[in-house]
NUPAPA-430429 format. One record per residue (C-alpha): residue number from 0; residue in three letters; x, y, z. Coordinates in nm, 2 decimals, decimal comma. Layout:
REM residues N
+-----+--------+--------+--------+--------+
: num : residu :   east :  north :     up :
+-----+--------+--------+--------+--------+
: NUM :    Ala :      X :      Y :      Z :
...
+-----+--------+--------+--------+--------+
END
This chain:
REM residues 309
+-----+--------+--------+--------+--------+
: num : residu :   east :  north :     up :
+-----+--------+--------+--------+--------+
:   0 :    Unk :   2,56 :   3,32 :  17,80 :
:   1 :    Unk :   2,73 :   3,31 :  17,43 :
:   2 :    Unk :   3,04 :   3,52 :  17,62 :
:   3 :    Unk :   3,03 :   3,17 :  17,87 :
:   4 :    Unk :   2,99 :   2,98 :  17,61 :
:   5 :    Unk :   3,29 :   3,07 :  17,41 :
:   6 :    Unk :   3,48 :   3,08 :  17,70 :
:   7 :    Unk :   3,45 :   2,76 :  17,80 :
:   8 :    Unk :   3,51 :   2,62 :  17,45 :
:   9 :    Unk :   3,84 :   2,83 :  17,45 :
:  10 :    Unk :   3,94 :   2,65 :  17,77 :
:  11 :    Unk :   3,88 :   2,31 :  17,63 :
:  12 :    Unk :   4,18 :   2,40 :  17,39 :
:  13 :    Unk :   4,44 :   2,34 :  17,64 :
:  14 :    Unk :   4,31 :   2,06 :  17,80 :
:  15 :    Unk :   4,24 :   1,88 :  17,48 :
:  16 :    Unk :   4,58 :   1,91 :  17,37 :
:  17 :    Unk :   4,70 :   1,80 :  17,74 :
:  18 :    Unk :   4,50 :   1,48 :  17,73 :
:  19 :    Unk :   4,59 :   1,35 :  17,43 :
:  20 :    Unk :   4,92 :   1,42 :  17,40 :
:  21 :    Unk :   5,00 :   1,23 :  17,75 :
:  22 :    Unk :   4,78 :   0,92 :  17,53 :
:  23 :    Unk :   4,98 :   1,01 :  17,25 :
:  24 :    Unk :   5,32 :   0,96 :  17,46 :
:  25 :    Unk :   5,17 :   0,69 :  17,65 :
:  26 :    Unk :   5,12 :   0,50 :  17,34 :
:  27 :    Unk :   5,37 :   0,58 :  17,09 :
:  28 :    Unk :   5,66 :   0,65 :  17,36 :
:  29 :    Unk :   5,64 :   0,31 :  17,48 :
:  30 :    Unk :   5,98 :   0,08 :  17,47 :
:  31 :    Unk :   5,97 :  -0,23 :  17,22 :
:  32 :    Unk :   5,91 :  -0,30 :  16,85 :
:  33 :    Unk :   5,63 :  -0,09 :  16,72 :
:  34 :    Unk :   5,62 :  -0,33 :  16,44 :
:  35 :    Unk :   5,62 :  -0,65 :  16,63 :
:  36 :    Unk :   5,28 :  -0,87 :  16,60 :
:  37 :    Unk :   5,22 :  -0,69 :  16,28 :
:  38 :    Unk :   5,29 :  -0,98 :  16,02 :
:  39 :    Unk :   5,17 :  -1,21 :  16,28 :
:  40 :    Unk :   5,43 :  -1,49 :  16,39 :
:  41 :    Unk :   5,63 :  -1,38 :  16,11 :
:  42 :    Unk :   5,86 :  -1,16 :  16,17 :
:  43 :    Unk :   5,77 :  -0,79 :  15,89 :
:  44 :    Unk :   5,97 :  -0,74 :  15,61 :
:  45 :    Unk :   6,20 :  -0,48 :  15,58 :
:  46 :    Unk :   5,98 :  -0,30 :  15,33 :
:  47 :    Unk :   5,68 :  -0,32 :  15,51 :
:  48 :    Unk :   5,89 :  -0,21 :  15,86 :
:  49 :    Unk :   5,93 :   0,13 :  15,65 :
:  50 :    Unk :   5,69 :   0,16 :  15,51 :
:  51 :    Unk :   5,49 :   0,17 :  15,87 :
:  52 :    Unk :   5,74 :   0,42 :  16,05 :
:  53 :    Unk :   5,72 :   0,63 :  15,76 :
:  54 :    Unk :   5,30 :   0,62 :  15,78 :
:  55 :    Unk :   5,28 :   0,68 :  16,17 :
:  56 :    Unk :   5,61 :   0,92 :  16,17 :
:  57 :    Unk :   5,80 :   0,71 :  16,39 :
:  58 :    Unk :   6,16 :   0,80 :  16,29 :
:  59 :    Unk :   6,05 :   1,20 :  16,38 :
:  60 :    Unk :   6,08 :   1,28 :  16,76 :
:  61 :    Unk :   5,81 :   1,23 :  16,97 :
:  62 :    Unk :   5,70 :   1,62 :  17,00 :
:  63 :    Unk :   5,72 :   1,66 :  16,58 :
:  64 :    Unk :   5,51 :   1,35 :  16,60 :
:  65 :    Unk :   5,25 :   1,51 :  16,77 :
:  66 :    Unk :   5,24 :   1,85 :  16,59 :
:  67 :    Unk :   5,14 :   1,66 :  16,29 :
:  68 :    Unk :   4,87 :   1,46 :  16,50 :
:  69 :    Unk :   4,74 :   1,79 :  16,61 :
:  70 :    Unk :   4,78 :   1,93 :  16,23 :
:  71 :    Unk :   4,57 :   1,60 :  16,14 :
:  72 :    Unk :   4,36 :   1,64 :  16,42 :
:  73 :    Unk :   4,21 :   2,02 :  16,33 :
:  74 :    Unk :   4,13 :   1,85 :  16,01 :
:  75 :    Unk :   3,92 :   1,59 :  16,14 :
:  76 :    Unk :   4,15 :   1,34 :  16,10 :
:  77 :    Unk :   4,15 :   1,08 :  16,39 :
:  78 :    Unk :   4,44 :   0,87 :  16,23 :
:  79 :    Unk :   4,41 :   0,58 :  16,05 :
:  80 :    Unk :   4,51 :   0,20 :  16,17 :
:  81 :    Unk :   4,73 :  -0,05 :  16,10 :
:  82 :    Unk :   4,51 :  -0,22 :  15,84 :
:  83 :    Unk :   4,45 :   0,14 :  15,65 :
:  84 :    Unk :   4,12 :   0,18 :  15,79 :
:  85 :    Unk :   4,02 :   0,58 :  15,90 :
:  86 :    Unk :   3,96 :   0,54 :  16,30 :
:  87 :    Unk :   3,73 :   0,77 :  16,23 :
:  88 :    Unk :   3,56 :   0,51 :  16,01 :
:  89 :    Unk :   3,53 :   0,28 :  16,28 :
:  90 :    Unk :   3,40 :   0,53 :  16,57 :
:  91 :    Unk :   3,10 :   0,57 :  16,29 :
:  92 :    Unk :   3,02 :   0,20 :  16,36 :
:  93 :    Unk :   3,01 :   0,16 :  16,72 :
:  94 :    Unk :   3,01 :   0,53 :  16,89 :
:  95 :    Unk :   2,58 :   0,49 :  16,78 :
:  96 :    Unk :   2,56 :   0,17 :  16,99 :
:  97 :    Unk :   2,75 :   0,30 :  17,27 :
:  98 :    Unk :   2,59 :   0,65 :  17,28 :
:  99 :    Unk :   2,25 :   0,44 :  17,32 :
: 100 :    Unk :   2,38 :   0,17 :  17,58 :
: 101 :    Unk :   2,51 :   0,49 :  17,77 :
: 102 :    Unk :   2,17 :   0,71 :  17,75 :
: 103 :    Unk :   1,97 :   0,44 :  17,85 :
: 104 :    Unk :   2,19 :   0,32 :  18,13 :
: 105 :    Unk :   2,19 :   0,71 :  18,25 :
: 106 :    Unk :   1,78 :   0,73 :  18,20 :
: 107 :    Unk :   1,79 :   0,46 :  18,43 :
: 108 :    Unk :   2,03 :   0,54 :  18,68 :
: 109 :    Unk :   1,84 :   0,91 :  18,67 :
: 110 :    Unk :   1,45 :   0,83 :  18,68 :
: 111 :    Unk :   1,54 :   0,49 :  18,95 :
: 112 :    Unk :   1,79 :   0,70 :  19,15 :
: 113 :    Unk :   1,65 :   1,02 :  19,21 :
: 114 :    Unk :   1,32 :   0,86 :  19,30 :
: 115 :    Unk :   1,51 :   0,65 :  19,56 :
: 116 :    Unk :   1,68 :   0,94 :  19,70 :
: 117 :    Unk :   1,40 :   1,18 :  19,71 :
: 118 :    Unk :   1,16 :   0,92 :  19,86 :
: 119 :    Unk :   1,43 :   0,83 :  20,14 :
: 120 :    Unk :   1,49 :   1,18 :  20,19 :
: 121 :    Unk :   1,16 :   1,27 :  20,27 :
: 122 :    Unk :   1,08 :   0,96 :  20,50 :
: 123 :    Unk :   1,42 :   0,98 :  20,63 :
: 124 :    Unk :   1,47 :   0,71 :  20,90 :
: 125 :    Unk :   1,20 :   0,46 :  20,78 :
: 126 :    Unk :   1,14 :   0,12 :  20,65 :
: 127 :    Unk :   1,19 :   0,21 :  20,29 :
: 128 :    Unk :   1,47 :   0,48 :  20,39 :
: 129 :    Unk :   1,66 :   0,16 :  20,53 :
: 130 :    Unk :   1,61 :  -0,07 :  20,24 :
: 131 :    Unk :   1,73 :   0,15 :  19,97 :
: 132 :    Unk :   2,07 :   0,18 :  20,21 :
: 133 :    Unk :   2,09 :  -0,17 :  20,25 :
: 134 :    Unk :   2,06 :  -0,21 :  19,91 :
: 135 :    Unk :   2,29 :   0,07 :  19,78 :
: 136 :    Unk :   2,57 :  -0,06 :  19,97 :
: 137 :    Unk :   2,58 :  -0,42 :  19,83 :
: 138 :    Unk :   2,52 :  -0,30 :  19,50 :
: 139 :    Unk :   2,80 :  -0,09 :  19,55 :
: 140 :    Unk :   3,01 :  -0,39 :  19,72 :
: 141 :    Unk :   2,94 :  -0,66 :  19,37 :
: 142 :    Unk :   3,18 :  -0,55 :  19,11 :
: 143 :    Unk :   3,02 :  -0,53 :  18,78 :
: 144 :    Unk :   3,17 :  -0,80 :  18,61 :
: 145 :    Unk :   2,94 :  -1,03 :  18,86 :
: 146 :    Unk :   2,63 :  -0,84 :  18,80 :
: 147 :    Unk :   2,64 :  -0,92 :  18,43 :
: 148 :    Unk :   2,73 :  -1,25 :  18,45 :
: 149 :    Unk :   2,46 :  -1,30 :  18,75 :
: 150 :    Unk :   2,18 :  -1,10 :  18,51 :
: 151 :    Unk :   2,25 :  -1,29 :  18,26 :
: 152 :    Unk :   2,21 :  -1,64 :  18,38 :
: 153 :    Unk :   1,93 :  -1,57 :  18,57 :
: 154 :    Unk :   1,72 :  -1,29 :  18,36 :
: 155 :    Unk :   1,85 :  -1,44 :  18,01 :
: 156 :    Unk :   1,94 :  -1,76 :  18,06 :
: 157 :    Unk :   1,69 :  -1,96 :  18,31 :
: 158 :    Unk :   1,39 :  -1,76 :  18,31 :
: 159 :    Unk :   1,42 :  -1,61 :  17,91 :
: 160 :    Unk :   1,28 :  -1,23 :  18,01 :
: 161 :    Unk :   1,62 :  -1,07 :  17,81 :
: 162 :    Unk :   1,83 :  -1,18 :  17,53 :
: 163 :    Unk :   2,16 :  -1,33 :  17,66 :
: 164 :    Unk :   2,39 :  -1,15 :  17,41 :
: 165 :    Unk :   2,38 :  -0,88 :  17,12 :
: 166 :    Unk :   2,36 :  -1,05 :  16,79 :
: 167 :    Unk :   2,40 :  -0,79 :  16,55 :
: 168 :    Unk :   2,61 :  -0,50 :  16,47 :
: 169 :    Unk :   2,31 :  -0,23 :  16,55 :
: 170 :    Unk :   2,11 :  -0,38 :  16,85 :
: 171 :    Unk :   1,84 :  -0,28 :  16,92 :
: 172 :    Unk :   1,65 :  -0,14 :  17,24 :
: 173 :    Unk :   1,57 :  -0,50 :  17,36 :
: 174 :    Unk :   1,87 :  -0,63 :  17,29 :
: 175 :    Unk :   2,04 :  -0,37 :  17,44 :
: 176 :    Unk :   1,79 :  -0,31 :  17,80 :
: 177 :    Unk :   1,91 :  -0,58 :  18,01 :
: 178 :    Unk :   2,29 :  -0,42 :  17,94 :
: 179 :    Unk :   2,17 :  -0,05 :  18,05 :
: 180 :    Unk :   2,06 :  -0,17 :  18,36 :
: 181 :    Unk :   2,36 :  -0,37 :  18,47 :
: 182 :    Unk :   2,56 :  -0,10 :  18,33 :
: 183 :    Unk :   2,34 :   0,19 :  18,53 :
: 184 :    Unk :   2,28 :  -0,03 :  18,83 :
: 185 :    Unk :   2,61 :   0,09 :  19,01 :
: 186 :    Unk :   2,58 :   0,43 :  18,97 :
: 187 :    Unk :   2,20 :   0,40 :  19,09 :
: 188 :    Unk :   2,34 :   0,35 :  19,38 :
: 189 :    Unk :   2,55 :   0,63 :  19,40 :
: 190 :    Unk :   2,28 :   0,89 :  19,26 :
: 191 :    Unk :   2,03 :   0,76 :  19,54 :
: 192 :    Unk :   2,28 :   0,83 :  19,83 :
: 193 :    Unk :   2,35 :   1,15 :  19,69 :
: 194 :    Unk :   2,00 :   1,26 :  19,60 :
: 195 :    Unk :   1,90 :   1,17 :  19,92 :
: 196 :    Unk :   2,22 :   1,34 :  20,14 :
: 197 :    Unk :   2,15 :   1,69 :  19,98 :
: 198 :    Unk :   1,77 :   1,65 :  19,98 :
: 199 :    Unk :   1,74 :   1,60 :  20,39 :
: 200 :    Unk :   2,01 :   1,84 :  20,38 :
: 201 :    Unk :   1,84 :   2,12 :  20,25 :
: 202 :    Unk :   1,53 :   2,00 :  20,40 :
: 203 :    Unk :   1,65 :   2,16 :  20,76 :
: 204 :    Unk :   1,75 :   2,46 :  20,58 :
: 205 :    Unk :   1,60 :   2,79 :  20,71 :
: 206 :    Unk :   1,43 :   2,88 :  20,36 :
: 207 :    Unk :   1,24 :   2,59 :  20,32 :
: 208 :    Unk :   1,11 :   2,64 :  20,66 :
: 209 :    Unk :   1,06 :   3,03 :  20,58 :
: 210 :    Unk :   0,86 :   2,90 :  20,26 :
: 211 :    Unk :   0,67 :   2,66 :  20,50 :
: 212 :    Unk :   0,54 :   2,90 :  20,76 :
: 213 :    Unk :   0,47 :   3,17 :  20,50 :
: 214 :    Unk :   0,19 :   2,94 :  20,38 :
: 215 :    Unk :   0,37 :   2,72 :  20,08 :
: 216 :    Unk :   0,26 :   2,36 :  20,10 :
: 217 :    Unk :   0,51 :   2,13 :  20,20 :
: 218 :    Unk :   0,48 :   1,96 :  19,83 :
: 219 :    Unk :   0,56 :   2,31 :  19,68 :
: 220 :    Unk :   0,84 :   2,41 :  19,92 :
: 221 :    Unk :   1,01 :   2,07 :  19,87 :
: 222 :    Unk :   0,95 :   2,05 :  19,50 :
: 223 :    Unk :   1,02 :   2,39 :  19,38 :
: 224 :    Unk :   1,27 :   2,50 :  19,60 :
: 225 :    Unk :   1,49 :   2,18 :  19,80 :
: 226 :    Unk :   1,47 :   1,95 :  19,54 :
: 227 :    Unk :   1,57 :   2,17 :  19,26 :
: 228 :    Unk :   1,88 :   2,28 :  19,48 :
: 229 :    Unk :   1,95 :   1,93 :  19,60 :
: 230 :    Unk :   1,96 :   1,84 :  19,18 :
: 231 :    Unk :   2,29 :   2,04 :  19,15 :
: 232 :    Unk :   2,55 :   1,80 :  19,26 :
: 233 :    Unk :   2,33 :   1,52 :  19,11 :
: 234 :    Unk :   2,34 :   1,62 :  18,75 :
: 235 :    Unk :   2,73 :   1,69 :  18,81 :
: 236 :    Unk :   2,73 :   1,32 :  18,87 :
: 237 :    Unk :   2,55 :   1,20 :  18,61 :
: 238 :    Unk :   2,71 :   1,41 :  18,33 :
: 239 :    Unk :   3,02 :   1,27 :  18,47 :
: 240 :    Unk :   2,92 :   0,92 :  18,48 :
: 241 :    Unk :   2,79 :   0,96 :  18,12 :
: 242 :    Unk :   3,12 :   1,06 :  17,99 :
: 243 :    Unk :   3,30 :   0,79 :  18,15 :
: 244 :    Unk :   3,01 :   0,54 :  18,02 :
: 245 :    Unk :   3,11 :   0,59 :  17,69 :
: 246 :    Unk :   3,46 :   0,44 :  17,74 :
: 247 :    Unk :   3,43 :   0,27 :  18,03 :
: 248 :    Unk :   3,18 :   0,04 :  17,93 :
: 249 :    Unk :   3,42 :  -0,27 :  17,81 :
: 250 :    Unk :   3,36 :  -0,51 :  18,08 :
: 251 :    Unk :   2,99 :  -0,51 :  18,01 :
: 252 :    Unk :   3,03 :  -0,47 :  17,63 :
: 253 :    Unk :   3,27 :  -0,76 :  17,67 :
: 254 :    Unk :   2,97 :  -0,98 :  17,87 :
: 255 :    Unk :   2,69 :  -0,91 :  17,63 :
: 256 :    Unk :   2,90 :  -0,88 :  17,33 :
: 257 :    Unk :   2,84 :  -0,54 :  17,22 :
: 258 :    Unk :   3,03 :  -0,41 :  16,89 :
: 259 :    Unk :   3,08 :  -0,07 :  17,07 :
: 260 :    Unk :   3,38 :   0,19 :  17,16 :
: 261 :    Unk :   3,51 :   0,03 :  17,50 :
: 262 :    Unk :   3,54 :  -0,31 :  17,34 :
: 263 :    Unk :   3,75 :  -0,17 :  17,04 :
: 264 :    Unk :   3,99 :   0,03 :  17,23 :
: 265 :    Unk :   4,02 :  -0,28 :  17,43 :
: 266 :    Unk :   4,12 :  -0,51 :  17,13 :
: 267 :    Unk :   4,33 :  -0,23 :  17,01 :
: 268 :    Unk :   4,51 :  -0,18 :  17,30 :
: 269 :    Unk :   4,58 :  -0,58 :  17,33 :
: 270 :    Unk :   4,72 :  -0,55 :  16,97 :
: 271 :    Unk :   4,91 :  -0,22 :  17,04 :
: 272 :    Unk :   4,68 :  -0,04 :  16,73 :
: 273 :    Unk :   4,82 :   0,32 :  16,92 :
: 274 :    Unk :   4,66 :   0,50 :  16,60 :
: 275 :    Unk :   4,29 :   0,36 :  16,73 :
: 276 :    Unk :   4,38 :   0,43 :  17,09 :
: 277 :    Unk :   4,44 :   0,75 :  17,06 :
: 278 :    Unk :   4,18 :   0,82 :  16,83 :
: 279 :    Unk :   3,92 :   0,68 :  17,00 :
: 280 :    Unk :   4,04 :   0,89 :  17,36 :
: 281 :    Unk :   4,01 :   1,16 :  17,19 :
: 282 :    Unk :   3,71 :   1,13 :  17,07 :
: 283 :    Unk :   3,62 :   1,06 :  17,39 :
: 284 :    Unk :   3,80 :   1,35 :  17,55 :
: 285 :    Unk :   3,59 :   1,58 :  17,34 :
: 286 :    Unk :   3,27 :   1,47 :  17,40 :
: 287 :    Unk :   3,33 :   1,45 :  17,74 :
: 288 :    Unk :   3,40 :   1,84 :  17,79 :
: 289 :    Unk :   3,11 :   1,89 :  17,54 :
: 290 :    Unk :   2,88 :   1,73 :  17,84 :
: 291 :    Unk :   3,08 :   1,90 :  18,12 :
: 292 :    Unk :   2,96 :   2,18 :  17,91 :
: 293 :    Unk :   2,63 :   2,14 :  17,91 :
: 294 :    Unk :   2,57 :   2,01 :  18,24 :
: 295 :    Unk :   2,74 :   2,36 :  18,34 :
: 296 :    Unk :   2,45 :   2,55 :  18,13 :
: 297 :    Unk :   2,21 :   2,28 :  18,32 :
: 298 :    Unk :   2,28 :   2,47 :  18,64 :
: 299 :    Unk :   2,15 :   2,78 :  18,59 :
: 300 :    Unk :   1,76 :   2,61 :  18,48 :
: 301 :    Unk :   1,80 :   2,42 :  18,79 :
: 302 :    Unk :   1,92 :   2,74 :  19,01 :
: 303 :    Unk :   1,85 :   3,07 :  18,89 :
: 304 :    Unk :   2,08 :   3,26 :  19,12 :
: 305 :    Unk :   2,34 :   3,07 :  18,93 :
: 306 :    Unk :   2,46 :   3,31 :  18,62 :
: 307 :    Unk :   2,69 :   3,25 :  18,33 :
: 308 :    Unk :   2,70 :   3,62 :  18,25 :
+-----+--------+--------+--------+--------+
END
């Protein structure tokens, strides 16, 4: 396992530095004035226009400019912005109210989802089997941008059950439930199909029936043994969706005005802060192989002929 383990954290080497240095070039290689919307509709001094490519290294080539990125990086030194504030600094602030939008959207889209699927699965072909389909596919047909806006007239606005927005800079689980659910309510859609393709799939499979006429109840034979299986390419799912949660979540941080990650690469983007966009993907680059990581480890509890030996 530690052999796996340190394997896999060797192999994140390359792709961090892949990732972020197509950001990096993405960003910083783009044509027009870096300096331009700086001084607002002033047009920047000459001082402070040199001072500000000497800061981010713009007069260096672009692959010089990432070697000391990198250098800065190992450090853990995310860059700094264009009002001298440590990226890092900010990600303090709002990575906490994201993390916690994004866990409880994923508890959601887990506990509703997998119930969904594995009650479908089992009564495959029946009232509630049909139901859940129908209503998978519209979910999946609204895009989320309308399902916030729809929540939040109806469940804050007319009948009171939710706050309408986020009020403070640390919200707290109220303030934040109505979010999770609008944010998790797509992929619950996607983790009940899929729970509920693998689980009648490996219902018809030969050792579930072996288990079944060797005396296992069916509860035992499809708990211990088809549902654990049929978990696999769930988890992979939700560890993905978790990762792209965390910086994919602007539109509904946007609705419910939530101080968090995907609205300030948003704004920083629109104001061509390339020091905060960058920082902040790679922050998110990293914790997303960290939970690639451990959904990887998650397989072998789930299947034990699975081994990272």
């Amino acid at each position: 396992m530690g052999t796996y383990i340190v394997r896999r954290i060797l192999q994140m080497i390359p792709v961090i530095l892949g990732a972020t240095f197509l950001i990096f070039a993405m960003v910083f290689a783009l044509p027009g004035d870096p300096v331009a919307g700086k001084c607002g509709e002033r047009p920047c001094s000459a001082a402070y226009r040199a001072a500000f490519i000497e800061k981010y290294n713009l007069d260096d080539p672009l692959p010089i400019q990432y070697g000391k990125y990198v250098v800065n990086l190992a450090k853990g030194d995310l860059g700094t912005t264009a009002s001298d504030t440590p990226v890092a600094d900010q990600l303090k602030l709002r990575v906490p109210v994201t993390g916690k939008l994004a866990l409880m959207a994923v508890a959601f889209e887990a506990l509703v989802g997998i119930l969904a699927g594995v009650l479908t699965g089992i009564r495959k072909g029946g009232f509630l089997d049909n139901l859940v389909l129908v209503s998978t596919l519209v979910l999946i047909s609204i895009p989320i941008f309308v399902i916030g806006n729809v929540a939040q007239l109806y469940l804050g606005v007319k009948f009171g059950l939710f706050p309408v927005t986020v009020t403070s800079s640390n919200p707290t689980f109220y303030e934040l439930l109505l979010p999770a659910l609008v944010l998790g309510s797509l992929s619950v859609a996607y983790v009940a199909r899929l729970m509920r393709t693998n689980l009648v799939e490996n219902l018809r499979s030969d050792y579930v029936r072996t288990a079944i006429s060797k005396g296992l109840t069916k509860r035992r034979a499809y708990g211990l043994h088809a549902l654990r299986n049929s978990l696999i390419p769930v988890v992979t799912f939700i560890g993905f969706d978790f990762g792209a949660l965390l910086g994919g979540a602007v539109v509904t941080e946007g609705i419910f005005n939530i101080p968090g990650v995907g609205g300030y690469i948003f704004r920083a983007i629109r104001v061509r802060d390339g020091a905060s966009v960058v920082g902040s993907v790679t922050f998110l680059v990293i914790v997303y192989l960290v939970v690639n990581l451990l959904v990887d480890l998650l397989y072998g509890l789930l299947d034990p002929r699975i081994s990272h030996d």
